[in-house]
LUMRO-106266 format. One record per atom (N, C-alpha, C): atom name; residue number from 1; x, y, z. Coordinates in Angstrom, 2 decimals. Layout:
BEGIN
> a, k, px, py, pz
> CA, NUM, X, Y, Z
...
END
This chain:
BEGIN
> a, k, px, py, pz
> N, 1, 0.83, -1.19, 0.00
> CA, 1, 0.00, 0.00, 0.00
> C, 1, 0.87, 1.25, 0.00
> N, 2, 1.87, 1.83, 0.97
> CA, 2, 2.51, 2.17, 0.92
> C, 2, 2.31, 3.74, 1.49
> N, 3, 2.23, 4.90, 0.86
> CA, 3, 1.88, 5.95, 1.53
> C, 3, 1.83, 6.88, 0.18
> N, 4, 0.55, 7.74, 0.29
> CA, 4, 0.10, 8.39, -1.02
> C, 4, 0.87, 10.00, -0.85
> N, 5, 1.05, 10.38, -2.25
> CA, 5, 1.49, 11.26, -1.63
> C, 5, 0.24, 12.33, -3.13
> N, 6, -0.46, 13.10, -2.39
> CA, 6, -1.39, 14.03, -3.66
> C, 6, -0.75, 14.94, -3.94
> N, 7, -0.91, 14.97, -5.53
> CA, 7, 0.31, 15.93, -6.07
> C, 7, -0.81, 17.52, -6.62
> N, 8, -0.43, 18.78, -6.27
> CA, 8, -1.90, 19.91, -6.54
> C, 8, -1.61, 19.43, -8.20
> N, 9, -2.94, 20.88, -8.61
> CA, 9, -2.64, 20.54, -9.93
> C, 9, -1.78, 21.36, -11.01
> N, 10, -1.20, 22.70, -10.16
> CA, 10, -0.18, 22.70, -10.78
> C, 10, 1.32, 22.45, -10.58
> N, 11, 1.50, 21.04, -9.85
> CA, 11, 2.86, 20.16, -9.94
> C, 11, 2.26, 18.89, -11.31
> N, 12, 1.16, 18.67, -11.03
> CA, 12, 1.17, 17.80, -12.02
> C, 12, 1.60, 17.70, -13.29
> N, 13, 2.11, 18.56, -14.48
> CA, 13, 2.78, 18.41, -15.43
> C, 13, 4.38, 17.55, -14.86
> N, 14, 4.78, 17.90, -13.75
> CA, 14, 6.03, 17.15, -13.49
> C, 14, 6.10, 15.66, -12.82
> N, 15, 4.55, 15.63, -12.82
> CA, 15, 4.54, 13.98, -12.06
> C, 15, 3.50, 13.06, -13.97
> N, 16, 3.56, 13.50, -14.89
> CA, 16, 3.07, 12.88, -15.50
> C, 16, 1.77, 13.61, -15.78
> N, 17, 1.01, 14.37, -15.48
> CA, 17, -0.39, 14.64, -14.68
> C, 17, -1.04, 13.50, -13.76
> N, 18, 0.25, 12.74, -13.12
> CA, 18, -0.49, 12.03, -12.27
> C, 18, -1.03, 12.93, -10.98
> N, 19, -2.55, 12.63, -10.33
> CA, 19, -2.33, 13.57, -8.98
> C, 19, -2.28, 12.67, -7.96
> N, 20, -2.32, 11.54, -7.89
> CA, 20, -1.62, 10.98, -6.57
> C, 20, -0.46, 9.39, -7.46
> N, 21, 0.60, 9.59, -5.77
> CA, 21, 1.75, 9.06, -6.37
> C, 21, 2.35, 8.64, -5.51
> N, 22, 2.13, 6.97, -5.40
> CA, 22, 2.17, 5.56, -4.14
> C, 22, 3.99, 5.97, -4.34
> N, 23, 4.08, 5.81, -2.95
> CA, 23, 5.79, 5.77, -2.30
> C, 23, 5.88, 5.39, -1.08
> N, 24, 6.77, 4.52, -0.85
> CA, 24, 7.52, 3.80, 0.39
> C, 24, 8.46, 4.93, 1.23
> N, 25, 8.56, 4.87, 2.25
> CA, 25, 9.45, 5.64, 3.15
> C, 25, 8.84, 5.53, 5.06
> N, 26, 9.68, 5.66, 5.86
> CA, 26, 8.79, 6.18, 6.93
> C, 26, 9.10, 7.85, 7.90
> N, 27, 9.70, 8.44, 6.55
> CA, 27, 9.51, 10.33, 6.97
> C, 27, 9.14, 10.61, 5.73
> N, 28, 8.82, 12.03, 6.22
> CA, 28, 8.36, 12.60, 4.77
> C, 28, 9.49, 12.58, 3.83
> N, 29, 10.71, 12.99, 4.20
> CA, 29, 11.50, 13.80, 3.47
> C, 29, 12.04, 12.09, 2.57
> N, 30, 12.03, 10.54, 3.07
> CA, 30, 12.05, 9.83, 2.11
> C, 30, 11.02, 9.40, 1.56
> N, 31, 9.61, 10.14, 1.79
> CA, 31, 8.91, 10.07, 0.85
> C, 31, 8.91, 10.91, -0.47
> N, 32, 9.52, 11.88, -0.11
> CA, 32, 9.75, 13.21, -1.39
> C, 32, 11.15, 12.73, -2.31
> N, 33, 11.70, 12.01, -1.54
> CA, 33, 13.09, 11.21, -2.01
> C, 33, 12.62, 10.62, -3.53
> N, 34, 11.99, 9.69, -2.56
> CA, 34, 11.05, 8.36, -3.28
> C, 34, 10.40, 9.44, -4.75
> N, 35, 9.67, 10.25, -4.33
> CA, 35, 8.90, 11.00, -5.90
> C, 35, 9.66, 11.57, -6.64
> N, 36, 10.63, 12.05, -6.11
> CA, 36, 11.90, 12.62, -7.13
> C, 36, 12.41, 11.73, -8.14
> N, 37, 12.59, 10.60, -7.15
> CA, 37, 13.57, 9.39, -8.06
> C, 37, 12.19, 8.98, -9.13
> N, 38, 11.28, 8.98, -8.72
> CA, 38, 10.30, 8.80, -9.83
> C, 38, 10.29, 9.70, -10.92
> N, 39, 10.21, 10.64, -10.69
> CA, 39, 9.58, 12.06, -11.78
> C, 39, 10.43, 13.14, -11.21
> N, 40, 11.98, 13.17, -11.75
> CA, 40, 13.34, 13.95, -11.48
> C, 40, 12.65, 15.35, -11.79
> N, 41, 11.75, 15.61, -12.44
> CA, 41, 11.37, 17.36, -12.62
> C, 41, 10.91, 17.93, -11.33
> N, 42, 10.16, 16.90, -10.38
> CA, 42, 9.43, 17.60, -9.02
> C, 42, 10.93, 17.78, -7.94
> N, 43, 12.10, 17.73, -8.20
> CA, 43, 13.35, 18.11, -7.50
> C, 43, 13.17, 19.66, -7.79
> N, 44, 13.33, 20.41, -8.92
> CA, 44, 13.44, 21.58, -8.95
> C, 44, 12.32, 22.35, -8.31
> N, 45, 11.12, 21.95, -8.33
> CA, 45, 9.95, 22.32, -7.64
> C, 45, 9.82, 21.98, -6.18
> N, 46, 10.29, 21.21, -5.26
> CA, 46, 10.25, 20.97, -4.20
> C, 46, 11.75, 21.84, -3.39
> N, 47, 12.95, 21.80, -3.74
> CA, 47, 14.19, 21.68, -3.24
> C, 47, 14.94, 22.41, -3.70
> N, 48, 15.56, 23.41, -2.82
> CA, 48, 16.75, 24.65, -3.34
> C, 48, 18.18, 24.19, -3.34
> N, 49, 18.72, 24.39, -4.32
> CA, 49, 20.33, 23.78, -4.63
> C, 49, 21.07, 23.86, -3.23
> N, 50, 20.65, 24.35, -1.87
> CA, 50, 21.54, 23.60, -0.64
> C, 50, 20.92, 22.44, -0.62
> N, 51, 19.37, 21.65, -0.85
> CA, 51, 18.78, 20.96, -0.42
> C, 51, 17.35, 20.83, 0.80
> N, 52, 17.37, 22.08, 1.24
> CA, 52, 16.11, 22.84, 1.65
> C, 52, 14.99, 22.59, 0.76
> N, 53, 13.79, 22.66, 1.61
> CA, 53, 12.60, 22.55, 0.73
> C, 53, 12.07, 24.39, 0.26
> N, 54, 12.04, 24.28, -0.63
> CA, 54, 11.69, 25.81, -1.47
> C, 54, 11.16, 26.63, -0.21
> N, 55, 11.06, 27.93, 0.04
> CA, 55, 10.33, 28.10, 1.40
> C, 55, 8.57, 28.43, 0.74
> N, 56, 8.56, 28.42, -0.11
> CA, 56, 7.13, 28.63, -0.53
> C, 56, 6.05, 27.24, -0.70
> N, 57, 6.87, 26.09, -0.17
> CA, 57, 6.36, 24.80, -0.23
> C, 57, 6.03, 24.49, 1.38
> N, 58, 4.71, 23.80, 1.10
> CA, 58, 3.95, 23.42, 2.50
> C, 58, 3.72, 21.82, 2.50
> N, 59, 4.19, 21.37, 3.30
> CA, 59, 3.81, 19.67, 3.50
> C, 59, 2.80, 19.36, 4.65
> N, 60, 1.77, 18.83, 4.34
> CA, 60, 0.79, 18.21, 5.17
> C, 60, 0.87, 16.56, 4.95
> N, 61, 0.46, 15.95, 6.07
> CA, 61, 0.46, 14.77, 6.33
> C, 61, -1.46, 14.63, 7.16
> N, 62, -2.04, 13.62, 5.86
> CA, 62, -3.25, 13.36, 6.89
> C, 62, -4.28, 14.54, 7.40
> N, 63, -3.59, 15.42, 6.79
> CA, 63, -4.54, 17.27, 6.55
> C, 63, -3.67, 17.89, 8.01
> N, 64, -2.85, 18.33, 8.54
> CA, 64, -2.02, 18.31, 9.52
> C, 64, -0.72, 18.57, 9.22
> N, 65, -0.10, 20.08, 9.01
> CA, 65, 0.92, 20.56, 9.17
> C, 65, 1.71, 19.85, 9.23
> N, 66, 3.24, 19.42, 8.67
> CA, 66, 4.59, 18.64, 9.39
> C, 66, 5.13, 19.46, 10.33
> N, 67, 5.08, 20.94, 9.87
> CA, 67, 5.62, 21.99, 11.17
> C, 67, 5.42, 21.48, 12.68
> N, 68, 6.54, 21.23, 13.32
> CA, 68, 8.11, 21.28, 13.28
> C, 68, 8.97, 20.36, 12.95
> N, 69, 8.55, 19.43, 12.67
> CA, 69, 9.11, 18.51, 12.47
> C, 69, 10.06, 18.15, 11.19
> N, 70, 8.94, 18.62, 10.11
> CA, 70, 9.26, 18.90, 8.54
> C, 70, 9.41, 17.81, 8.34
> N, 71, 10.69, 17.60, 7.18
> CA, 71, 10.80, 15.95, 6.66
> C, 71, 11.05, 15.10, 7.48
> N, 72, 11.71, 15.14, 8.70
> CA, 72, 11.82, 14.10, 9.66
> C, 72, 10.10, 13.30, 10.34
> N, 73, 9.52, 14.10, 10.03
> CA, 73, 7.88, 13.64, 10.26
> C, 73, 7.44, 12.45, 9.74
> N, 74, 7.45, 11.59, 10.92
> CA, 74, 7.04, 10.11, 10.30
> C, 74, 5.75, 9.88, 9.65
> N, 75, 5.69, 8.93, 8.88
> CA, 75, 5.02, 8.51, 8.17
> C, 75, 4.71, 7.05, 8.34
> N, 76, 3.63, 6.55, 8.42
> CA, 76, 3.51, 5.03, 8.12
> C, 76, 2.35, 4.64, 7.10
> N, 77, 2.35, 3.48, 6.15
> CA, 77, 1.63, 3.16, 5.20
> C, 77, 0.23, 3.48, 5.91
> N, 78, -0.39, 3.95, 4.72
> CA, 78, -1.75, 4.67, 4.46
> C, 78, -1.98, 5.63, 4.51
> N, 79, -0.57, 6.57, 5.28
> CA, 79, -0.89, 7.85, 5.21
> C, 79, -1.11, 8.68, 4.05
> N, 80, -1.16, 9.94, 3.96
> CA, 80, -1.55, 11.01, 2.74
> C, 80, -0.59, 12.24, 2.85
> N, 81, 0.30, 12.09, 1.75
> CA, 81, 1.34, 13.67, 1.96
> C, 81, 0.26, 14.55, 0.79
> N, 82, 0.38, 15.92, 1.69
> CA, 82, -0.32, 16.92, 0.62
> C, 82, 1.10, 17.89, 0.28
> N, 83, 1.46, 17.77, -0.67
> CA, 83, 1.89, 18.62, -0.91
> C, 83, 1.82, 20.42, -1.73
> N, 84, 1.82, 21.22, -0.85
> CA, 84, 1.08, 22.64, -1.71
> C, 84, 2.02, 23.66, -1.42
> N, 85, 1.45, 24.71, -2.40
> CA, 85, 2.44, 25.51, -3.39
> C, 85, 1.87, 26.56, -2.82
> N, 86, 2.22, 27.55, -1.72
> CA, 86, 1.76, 28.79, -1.29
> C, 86, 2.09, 30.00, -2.28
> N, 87, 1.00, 30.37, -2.82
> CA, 87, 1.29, 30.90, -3.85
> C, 87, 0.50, 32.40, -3.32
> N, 88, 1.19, 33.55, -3.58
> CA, 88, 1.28, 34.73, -3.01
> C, 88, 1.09, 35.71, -4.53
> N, 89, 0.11, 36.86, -4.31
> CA, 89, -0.16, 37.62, -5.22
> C, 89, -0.53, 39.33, -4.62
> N, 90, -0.44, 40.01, -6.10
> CA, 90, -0.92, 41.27, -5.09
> C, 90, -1.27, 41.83, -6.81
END
């Protein structure tokens, strides 16, 4: 089963237009591992060349903030990563 991770819909051109996308891990951050190695385009969209997650990127687990924890935030099969794109306008 493994652990879903829902992709919004505008990451989906980099997952295939898949919007959800089964991965093994038990933190987030090797669950985001795991989708990279799948679909290498969601690296530039998730992760800043130190390896930080973009700061405009929000991870939920199960509808529930990872804050503080962030990628170290466990995970076990069945859970749900949301991943979203705080997107700021004026």
């Amino acid at each position: 089963m493994g652990v879903k991770i829902n992709i919004a819909p505008y990451l989906q051109p980099y997952t295939g237009n898949k919007v959800v996308v089964e991965v093994n891990g038990s933190q987030v951050g090797e669950c985001l591992e795991q989708l990279v190695k799948q679909f290498s385009g969601m690296g530039k969209m998730l992760y800043l060349e130190n390896g930080e997650l973009v700061p405009h990127v929000a991870i939920f687990v199960n509808s529930a903030d990872v804050y503080p924890e962030g990628l170290a935030k466990l995970v076990k099969e069945g859970d749900e990563v949301h991943i979203i794109y705080i997107i700021a306008g004026g």
